[in-house]
C-alpha positions in Angstrom: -18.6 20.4 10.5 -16.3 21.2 13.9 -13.0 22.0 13.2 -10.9 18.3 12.5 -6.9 18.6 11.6 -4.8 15.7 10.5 -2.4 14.1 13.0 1.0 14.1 11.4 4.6 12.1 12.3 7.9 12.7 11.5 9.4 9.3 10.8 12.8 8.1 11.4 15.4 8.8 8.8 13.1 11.3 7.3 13.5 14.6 8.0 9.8 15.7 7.1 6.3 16.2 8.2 3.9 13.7 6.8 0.2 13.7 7.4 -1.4 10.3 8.6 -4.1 11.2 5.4 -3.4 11.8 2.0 -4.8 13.1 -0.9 -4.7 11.8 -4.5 -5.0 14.1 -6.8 -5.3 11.9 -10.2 -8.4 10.5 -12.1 -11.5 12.2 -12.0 -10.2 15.1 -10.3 -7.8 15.7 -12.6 -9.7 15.4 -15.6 -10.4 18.7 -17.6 -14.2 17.7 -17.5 -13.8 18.3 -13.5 -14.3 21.8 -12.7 -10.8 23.1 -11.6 -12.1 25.7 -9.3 -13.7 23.0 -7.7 -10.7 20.4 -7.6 -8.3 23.8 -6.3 -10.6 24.1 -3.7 -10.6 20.9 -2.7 -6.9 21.2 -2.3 -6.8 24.2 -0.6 -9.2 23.0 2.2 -7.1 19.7 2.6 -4.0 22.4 3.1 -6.7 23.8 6.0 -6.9 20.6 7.7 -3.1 20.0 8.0 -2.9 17.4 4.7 0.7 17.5 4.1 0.6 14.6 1.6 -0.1 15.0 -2.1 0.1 12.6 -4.6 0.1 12.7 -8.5 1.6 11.5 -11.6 2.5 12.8 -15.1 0.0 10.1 -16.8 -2.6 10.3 -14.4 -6.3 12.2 -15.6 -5.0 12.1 -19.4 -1.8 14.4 -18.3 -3.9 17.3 -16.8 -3.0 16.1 -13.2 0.4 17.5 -12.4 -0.4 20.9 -13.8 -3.8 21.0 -11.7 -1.8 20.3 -8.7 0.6 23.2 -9.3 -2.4 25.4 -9.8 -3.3 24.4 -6.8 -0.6 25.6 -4.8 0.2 28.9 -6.4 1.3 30.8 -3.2 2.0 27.9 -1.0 5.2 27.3 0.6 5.7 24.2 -1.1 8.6 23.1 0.8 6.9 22.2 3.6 4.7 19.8 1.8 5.2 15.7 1.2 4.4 15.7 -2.6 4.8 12.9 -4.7 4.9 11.8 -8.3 5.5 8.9 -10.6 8.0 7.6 -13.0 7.7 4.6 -15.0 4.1 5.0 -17.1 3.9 7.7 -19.8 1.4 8.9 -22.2 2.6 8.8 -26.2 1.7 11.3 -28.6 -1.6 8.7 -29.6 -2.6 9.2 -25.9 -2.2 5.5 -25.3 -0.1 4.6 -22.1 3.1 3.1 -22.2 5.7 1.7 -19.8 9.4 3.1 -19.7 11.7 2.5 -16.4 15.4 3.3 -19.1 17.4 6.0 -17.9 17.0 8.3 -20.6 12.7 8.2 -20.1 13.9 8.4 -16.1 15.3 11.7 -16.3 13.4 13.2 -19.0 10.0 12.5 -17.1 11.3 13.6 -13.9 13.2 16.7 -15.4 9.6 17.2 -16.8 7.9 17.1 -13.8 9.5 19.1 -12.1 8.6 21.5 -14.2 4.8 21.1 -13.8 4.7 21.3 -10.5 7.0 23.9 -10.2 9.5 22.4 -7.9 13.2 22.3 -7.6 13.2 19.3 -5.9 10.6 16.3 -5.8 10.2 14.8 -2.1 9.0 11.5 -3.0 9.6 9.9 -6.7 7.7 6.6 -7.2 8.3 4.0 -9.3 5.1 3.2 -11.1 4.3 -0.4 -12.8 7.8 -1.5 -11.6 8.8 -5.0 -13.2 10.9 -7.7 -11.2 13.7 -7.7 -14.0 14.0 -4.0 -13.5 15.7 -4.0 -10.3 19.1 -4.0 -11.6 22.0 -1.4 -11.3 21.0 0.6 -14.5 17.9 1.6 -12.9 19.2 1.7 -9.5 22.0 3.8 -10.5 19.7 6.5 -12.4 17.5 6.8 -8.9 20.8 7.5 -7.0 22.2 9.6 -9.6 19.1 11.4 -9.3 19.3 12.2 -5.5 23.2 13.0 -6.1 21.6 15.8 -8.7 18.7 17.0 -6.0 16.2 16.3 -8.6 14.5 13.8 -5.9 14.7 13.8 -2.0 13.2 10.1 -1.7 12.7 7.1 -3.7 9.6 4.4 -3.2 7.5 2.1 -5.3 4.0 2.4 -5.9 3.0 -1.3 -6.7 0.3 -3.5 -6.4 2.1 -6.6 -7.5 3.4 -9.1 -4.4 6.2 -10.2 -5.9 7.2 -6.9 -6.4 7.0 -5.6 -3.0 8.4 -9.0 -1.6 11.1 -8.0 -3.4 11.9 -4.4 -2.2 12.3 -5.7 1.2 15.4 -6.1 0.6 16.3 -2.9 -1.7 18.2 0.0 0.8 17.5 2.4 -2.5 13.8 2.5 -1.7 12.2 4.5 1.4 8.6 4.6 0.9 6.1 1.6 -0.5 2.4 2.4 -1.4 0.7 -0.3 -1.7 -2.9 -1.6 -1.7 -4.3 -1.7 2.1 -8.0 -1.1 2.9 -11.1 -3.6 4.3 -11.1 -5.4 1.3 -7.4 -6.3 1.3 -6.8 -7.4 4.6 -4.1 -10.1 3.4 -1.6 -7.5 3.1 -1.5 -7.2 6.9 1.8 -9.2 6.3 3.8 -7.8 4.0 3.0 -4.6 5.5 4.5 -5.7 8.7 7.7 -7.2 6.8 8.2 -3.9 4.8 7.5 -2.1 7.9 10.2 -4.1 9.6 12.6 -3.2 6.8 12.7 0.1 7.3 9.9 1.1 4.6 7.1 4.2 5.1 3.8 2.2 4.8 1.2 4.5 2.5 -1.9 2.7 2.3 -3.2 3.3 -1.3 -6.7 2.8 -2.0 -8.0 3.0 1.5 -11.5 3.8 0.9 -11.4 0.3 -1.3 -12.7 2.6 -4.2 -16.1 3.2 -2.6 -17.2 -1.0 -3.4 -18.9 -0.8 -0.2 -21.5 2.6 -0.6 -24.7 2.0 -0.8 -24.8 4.4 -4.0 -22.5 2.7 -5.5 -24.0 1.7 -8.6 -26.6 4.8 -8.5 -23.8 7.5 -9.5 -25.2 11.2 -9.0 -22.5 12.9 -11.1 -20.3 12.7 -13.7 -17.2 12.1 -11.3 -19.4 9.2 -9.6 -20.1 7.5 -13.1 -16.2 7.9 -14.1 -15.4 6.1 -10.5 -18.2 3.3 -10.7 -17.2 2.3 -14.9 -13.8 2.0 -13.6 -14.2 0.3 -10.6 -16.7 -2.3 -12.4 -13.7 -2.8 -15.2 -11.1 -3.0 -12.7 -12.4 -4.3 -9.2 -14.8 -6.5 -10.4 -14.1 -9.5 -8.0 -14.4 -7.6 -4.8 -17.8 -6.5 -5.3 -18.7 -9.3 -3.3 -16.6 -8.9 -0.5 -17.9 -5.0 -0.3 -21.5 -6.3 -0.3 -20.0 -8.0 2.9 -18.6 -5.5 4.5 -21.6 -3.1 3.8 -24.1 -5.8 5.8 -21.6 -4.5 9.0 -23.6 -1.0 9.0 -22.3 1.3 10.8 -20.9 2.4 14.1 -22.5 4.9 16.0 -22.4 7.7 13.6 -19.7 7.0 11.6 -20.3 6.7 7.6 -18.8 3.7 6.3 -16.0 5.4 4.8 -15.4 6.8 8.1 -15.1 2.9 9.4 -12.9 2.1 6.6 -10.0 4.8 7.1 -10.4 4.2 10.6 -9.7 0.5 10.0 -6.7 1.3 8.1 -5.7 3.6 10.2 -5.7 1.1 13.3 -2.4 -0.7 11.8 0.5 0.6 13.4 2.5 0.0 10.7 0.5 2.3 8.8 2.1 6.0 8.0 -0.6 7.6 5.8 -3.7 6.3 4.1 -4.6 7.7 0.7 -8.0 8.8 -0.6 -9.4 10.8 -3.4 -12.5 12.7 -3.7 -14.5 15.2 -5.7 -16.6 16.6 -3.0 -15.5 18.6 -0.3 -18.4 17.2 2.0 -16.6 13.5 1.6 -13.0 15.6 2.0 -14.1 16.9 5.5 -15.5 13.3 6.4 -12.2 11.8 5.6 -10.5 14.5 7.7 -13.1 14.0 10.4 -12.2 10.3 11.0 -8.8 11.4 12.0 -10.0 11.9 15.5 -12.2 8.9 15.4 -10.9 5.4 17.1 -12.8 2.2 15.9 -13.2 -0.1 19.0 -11.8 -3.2 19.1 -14.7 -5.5 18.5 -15.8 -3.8 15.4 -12.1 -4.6 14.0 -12.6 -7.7 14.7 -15.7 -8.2 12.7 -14.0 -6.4 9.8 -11.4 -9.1 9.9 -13.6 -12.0 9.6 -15.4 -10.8 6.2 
């Protein structure tokens, strides 16, 4: 492929670089099954391409992810990069998830993290599986007491519950919100403009809409491709539908429809950086690629009316 390089923006009241694509490095890449060498190189060429955004988690791929990540990196000036990680969901010693926002699991995890990935400082600390009776000074006074100990530069909350993010409209603490945004969930538009209009960085989780729409989606060609389609069947479900919608669209000129979709997301102003994962460096380039691409109007438009 030509060279591509992501735009990035510095936005108010941040003092950083952040990269209008980034890369989640979590489920099947993360898993030990997934050939590191591969997953580092994947990293590495996203670092080519001018990703600055990285996100993880301590639960995510079985635990594996956050140490992958620093692999990674080894020799990178990481200080210059917008990585993020979770708190709130952790792994007990049966392997089974669990979900822990009190102090003492705060610190511990993010004490513990910091480890992994080898940094002094975390950028960006998310609150993962965040629940409304929560948001009360005991948890908001561990996120600040965090910050006062430079453990954590910034605070969001990685949520795909409404009511949640209706309510951290409100909350000064936070500064970033991920959310779910992509051509299947257009009824965000909304509350991505509210947040927005509260002061909030936008990440658009989920952008590619979990690959609903590719044609190959239930004819997986690897193991990574199973892993994605069982879970996406179990989870998503109910928009398989809608993606057999969108995919009767085709295409735009040569554009794949991945291409189309991060475009799409892309076109919202209020939009900072749209998140993707991928286990192929082909599909990594093609995400990077439609950096530079502008969908016209009129094929928005049709998007919008699915």
């Amino acid at each position: 492929m030509s060279e591509n390089f992501v735009r990035c923006r510095q936005p108010g009241g941040m003092n950083v670089t952040i990269s209008a694509l980034g890369l989640g490095c979590a489920s099947a890449w993360g898993q030990t099954w997934f050939d590191e060498t591969t997953a580092i190189a994947i990293v590495r060429r996203a670092l080519e391409c001018g990703v600055t955004v990285f996100d993880t988690g301590p639960s995510y791929s079985n635990g594996n992810a956050e140490p992958r990540l620093s692999k990674a990196f080894k020799g990178v000036e990481r200080d210059k990069l917008f990585i993020s990680t979770k708190v709130g969901t952790h792994i007990a010693p049966n392997g089974r998830l669990f979900h822990d926002l009190s102090p003492r699991a705060i610190i511990n995890s993010v004490d513990a993290s910091r480890r992994r990935l080898d940094l002094d400082v975390i950028p960006l600390l998310y609150l993962h599986g965040l629940r409304s009776e929560e948001l009360r000074s005991p948890l908001l006074d561990t996120l600040a007491d965090l910050q006062t100990r430079g453990w954590v530069r910034w605070l969001g909350v990685n949520s795909f519950d409404t009511e949640i993010l209706e309510l951290i409209s409100d909350v000064p603490i936070f500064d970033v919100v991920m959310l779910d945004y992509n051509v299947l969930s257009r009824c965000r538009e909304n509350l991505i403009e509210q947040l927005s209009q509260a002061g909030k960085f936008i990440v658009a989780g989920a952008a590619l809409a979990n690959h609903l729409y590719s044609p190959g989606f239930l004819l997986p060609r690897s193991a990574a491709d199973v892993w994605y389609s069982l879970r996406a069947l179990k989870n998503y479900r109910q928009k398989l539908v809608q993606a057999r919608r969108y995919t009767s669209l085709g295409t735009y000129g040569l554009w794949s429809r991945a291409q189309m979709a991060l475009a799409y997301v892309r076109s919202n102003p209020h939009v900072g950086t749209a998140m993707f994962s991928t286990t192929r460096l082909k599909h990594l380039e093609e995400n990077i690629a439609a950096c530079s691409l502008e969908l016209p109007g009129p094929w928005i438009s049709q998007i919008r009316t699915l």
